[in-house]
C-alpha positions in Angstrom: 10.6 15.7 9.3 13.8 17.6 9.3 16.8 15.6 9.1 18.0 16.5 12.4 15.1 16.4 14.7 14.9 18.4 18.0 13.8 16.8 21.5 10.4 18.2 20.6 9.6 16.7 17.5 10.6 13.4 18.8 8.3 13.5 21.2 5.4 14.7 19.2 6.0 12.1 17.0 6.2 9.5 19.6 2.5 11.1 20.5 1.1 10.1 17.2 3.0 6.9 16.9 1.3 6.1 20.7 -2.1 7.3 19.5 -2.1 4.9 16.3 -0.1 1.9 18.6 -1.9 1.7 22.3 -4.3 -0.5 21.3 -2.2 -2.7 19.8 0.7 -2.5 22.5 -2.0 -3.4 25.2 -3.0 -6.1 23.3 0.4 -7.4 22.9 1.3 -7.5 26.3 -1.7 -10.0 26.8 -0.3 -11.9 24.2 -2.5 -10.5 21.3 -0.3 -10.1 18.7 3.6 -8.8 18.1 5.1 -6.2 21.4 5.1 -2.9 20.0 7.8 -0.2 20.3 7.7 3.3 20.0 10.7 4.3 18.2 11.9 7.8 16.3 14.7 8.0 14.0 16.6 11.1 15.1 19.2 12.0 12.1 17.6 9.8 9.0 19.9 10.2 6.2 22.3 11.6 8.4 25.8 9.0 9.5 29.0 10.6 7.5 30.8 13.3 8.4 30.2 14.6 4.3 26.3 14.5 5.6 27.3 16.6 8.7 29.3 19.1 6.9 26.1 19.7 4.3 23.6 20.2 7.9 26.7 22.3 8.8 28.3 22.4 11.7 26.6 24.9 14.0 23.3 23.2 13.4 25.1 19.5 14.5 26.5 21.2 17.8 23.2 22.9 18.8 21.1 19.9 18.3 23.8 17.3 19.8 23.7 20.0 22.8 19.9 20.2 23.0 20.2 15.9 22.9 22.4 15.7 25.6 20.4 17.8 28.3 17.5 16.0 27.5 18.9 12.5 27.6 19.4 13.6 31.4 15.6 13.8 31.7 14.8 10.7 29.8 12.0 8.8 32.2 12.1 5.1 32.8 11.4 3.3 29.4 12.7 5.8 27.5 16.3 5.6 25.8 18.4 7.2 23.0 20.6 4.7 21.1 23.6 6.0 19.9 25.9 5.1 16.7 29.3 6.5 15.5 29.9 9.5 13.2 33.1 10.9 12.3 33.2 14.7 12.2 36.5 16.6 11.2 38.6 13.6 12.0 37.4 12.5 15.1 34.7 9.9 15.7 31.9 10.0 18.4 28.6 8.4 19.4 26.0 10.6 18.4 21.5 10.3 19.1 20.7 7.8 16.6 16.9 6.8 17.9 14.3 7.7 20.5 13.1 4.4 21.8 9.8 3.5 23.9 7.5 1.3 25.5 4.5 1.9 26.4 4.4 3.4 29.7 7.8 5.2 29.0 6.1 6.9 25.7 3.2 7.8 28.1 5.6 9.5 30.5 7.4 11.2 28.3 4.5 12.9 26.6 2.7 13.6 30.3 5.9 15.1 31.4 7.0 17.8 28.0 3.1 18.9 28.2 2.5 22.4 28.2 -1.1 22.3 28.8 -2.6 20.9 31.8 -5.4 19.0 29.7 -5.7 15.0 30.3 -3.6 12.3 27.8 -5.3 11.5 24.8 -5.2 7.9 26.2 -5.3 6.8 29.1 -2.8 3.3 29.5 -4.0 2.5 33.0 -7.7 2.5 31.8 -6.8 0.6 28.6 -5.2 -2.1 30.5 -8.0 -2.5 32.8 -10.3 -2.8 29.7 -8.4 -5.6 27.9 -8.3 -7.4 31.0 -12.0 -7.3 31.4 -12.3 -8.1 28.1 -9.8 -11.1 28.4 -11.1 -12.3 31.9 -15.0 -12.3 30.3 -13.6 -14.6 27.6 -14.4 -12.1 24.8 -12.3 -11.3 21.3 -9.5 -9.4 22.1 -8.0 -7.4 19.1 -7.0 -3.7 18.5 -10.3 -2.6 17.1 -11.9 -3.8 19.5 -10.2 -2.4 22.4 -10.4 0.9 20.8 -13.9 0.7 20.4 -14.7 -0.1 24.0 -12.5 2.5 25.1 -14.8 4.9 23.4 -17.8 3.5 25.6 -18.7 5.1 29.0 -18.0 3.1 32.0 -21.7 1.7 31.9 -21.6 1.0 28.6 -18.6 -1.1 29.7 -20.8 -2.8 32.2 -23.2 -4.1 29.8 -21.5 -5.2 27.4 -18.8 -7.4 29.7 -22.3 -8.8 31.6 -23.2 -9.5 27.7 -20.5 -11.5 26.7 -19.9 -13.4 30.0 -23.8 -14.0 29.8 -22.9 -15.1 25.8 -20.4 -17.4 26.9 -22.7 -19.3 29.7 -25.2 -19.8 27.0 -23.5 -21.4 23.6 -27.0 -21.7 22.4 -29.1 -18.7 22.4 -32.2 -20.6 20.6 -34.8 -19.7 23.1 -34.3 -15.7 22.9 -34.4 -13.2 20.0 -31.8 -10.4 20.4 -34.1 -8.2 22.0 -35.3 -10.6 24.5 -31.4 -12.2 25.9 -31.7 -12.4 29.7 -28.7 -9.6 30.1 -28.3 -7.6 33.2 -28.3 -3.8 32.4 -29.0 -4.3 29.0 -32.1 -2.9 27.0 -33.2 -2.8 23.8 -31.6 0.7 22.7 -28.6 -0.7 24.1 -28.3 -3.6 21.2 -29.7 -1.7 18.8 -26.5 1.1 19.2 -24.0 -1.2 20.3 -24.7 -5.0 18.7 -22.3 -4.8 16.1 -19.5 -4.1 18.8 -20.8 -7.0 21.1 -20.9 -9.7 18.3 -17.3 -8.5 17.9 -16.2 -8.9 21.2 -17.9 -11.9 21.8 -16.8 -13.7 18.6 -21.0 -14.9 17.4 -20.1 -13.8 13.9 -21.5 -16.4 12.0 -24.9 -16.3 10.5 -27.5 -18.6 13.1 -28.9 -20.5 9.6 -25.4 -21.4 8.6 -24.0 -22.3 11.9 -27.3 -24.6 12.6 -25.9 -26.7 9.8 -23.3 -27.9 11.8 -21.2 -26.7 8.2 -17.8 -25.1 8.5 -17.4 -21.3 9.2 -13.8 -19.8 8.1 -11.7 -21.9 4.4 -8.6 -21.2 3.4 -8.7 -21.1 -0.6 -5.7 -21.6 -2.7 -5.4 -20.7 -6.5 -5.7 -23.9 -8.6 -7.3 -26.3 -6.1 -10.9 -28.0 -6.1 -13.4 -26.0 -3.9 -16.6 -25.7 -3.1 -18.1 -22.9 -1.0 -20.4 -23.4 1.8 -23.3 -20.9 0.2 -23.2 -18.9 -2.6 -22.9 -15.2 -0.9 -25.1 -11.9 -2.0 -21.9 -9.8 -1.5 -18.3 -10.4 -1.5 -15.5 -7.9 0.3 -12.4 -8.1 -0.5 -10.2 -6.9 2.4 -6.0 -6.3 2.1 -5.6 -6.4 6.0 -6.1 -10.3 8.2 -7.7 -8.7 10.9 -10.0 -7.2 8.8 -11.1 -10.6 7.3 -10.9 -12.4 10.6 -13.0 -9.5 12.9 -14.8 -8.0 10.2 -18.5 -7.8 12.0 -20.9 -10.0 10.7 -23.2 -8.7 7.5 -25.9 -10.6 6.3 -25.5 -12.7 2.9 -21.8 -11.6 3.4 -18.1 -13.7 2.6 -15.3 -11.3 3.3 -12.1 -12.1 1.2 -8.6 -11.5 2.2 -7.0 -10.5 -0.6 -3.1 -10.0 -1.1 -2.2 -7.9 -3.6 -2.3 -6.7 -7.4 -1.4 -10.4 -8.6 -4.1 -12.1 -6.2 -6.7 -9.1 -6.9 -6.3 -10.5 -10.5 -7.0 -14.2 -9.6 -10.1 -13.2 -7.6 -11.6 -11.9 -10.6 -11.5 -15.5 -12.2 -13.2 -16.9 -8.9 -16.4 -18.0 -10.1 -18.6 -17.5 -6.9 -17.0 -13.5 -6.7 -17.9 -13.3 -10.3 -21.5 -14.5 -9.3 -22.0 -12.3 -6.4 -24.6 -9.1 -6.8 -22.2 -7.4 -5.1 -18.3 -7.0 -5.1 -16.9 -4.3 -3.3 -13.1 -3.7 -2.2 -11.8 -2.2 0.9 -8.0 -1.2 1.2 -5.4 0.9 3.0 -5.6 4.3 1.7 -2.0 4.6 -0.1 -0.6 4.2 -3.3 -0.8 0.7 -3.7 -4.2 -0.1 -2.0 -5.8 2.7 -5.1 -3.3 -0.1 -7.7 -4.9 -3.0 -5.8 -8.1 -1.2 -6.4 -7.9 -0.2 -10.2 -6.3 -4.1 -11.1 -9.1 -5.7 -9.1 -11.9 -3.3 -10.7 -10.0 -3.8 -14.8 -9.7 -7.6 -14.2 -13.4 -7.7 -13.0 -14.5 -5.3 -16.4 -13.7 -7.8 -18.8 -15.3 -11.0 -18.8 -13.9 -14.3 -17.2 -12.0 -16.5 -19.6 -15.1 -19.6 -18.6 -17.4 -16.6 -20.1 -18.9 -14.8 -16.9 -19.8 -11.0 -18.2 -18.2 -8.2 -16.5 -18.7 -7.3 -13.1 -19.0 -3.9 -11.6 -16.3 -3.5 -8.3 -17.5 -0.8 -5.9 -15.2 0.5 -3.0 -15.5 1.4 0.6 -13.5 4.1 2.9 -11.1 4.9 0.1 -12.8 8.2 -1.2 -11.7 11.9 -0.5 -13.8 12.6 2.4 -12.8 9.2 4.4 -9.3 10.4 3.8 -10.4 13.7 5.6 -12.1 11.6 8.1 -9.5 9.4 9.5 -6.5 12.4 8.6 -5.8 11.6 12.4 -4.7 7.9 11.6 -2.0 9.5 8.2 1.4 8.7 8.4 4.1 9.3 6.1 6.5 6.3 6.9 6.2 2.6 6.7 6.8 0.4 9.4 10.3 0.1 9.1 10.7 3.9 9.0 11.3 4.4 5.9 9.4 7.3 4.6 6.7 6.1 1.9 7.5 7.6 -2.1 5.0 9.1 -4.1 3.4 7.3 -7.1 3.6 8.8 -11.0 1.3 5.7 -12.1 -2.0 7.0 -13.5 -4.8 4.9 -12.2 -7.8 5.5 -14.7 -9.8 2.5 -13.4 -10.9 5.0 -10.0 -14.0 7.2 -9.7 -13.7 10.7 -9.3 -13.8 10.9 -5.6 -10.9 7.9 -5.6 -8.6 9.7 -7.7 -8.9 12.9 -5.9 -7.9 10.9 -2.8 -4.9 8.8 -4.7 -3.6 12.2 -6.0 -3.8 13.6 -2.9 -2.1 10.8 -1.3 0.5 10.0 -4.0 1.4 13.3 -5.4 5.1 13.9 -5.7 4.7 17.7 -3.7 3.7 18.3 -0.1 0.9 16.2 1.3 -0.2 16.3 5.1 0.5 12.2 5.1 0.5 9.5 2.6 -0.6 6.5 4.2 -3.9 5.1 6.6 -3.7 2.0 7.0 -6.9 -0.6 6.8 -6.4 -1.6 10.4 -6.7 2.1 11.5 -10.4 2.3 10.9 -12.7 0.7 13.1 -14.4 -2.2 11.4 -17.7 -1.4 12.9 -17.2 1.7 10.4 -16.2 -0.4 7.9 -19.4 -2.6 8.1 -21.8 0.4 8.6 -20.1 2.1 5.5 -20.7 -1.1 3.6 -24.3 -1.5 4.0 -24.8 2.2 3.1 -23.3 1.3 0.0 -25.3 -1.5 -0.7 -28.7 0.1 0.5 -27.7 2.5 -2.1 -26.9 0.1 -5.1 -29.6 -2.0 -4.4 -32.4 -0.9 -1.6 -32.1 -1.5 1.7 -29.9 -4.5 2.9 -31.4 -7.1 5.5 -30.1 -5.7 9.3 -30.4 -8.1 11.3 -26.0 -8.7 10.2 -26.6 -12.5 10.5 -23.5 -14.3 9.0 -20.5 -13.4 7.3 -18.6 -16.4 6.3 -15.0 -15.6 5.2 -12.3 -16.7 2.5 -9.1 -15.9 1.9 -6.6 -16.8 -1.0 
């Protein structure tokens, strides 16, 4: 982005900040996580007069000029903040930031549109969702109001008449999946839309496990005396708490929450990971989730220091063509606003398709974005993705998506 950015840019920007925030803004104001704001730094780098003179002055009048008549036109919910810069001896309060909630981002897109086409979102419908969703007593998160949004309005139906018939009947004993009692709900219905309904309605533990009357979710610290509740087939290791907490339940399955380069290091000394058929590692796609990645899968390559051999790491939604995939999702600043650096480290740990996506990601010339983060990517991708990879390494994986019992360090 330039360093002086015009009405228009904000706004588009605001447009993609809104597309990769509703969810999460809707969610919030049900008390679902942390209120969102839809902000837009307007002069980054920009707040001497020695900064001004470089832009030059004609370009600082004409964009201050095209500021002011839109700040007229600002809809409620919308507001520019302001801070002082001294030009040629004189100081003034100049556009600083573009600032939005929800409904006041959604405005202001509907109303600088120069098509006639529908929102890509719209808020009304998205609130009424997470309330059904909340009133039914279901899961409420980000992913999962995205997903349902993506469902017809009979899909909708059926899967709110699921979940409130879920919650009236704890214990489900009596019925295999194909035979629950649910109005408007068929057998194709399940089979395309059970991983999203054992989100929503929280079953995410596998029936064997949870017949035991045993624990479902630990909390592992480095160093301390533990003792798993099963020993698990395959173990993901996720970067993201959401991910671990919401991630849809796979069969045989302990998802990890990892925490770093330091922490993907300890995991690899974790006997029960080392024991695993399967280890596989799932991060942001950005500099540091490919690091994560190559520390996790070099610590894991040499044997443990109690003498377990070498394990193989594989990786999900972190190749070239998942970067193509969820392009939509890129962004090229962190969540303070500061724009994310390249990376010069060489990362020889990767596969081929992994370093063409880090390098495409990281390089120090012009790249479309250079950050999607884990949360972006619906985990019912995520867990369809992973048993690919597993049906691949090993023959097909059990689908019934039983139990997935989690850890994190």
């Amino acid at each position: 982005m330039s360093a002086l950015v015009t009405p228009l840019a904000a706004v588009a920007a605001v447009g993609r900040k809104l597309d990769q925030k509703w969810a999460e803004a809707v969610c919030a104001e049900l008390g679902a996580g942390d209120p969102v704001a839809f902000s837009v730094r307007l002069r980054p780098g920009v707040r001497t007069g020695r900064a001004v003179e470089q832009l030059g002055y004609t370009a600082w009048h004409g964009w201050h000029m095209q500021w002011r008549d839109f700040c007229g036109r600002l809809p409620a919910g919308v507001e520019v903040a302001r801070a002082a810069v001294t030009v040629r001896g004189v100081t003034g309060d100049f556009p600083a930031v573009l600032q939005a909630d929800l409904d006041g981002a959604a405005t202001l897109l509907r109303d600088t549109r120069d098509d006639a086409g529908p929102p890509a979102v719209d808020i009304g419908r998205a609130r009424a969702l997470a309330s059904a969703l909340r009133s039914a007593g279901a899961t409420l998160t980000p992913a999962t109001l995205r997903a349902v949004y993506r469902l017809a309005a009979t899909d909708v139906d059926v899967l709110i008449n699921a979940v409130t018939w879920l919650r009236r009947h704890p214990d489900a004993g009596d019925w295999t999946r194909r035979q629950l009692p649910v109005p408007g709900m068929h057998t194709k219905w399940l089979d395309t839309h059970g991983g999203l309904l054992r989100d929503v309605a929280g079953r995410d533990v596998d029936p064997r496990h949870a017949a035991s009357g045993r624990r479902r979710h630990d909390a592992w610290t480095t160093g301390d005396v533990h003792d798993i509740a099963y020993q698990p087939r395959v173990v993901l290791v996720v970067e993201n708490r959401d991910s671990r907490l919401w991630f849809p339940p796979v069969s045989d399955t302990i998802v990890v929450e990892g925490g770093g380069k330091a922490a993907a290091v300890l995991l690899a000394n974790v006997p029960w990971i080392r024991s695993a058929e399967h280890v596989v590692y799932w991060g942001d796609i950005d500099a540091d989730g490919y690091a994560i990645l190559d520390h996790f899968r070099a610590a894991l390559a040499e044997p443990a220091p109690d003498g377990a051999p070498a394990k193989q790491v594989s990786s999900i939604l972190m190749e070239a063509a998942d970067l193509h995939q969820y392009a939509l999702h890129g962004v090229n600043h962190d969540r303070a606003g500061r724009p994310i650096k390249a990376s010069p480290v060489l990362l020889p740990h990767l596969t081929e398709a992994e370093t063409i996506a880090y390098h495409t990601i990281a390089t120090a010339g012009p790249t479309p974005f250079r950050r999607i983060e884990q949360e972006a990517i619906p985990l019912t991708h995520a867990a369809t993705r992973l048993l690919q990879v597993l049906a691949g390494q090993a023959g097909p994986m059990r689908s019934d998506m039983g139990r997935t019992f989690r850890e994190d360090t």
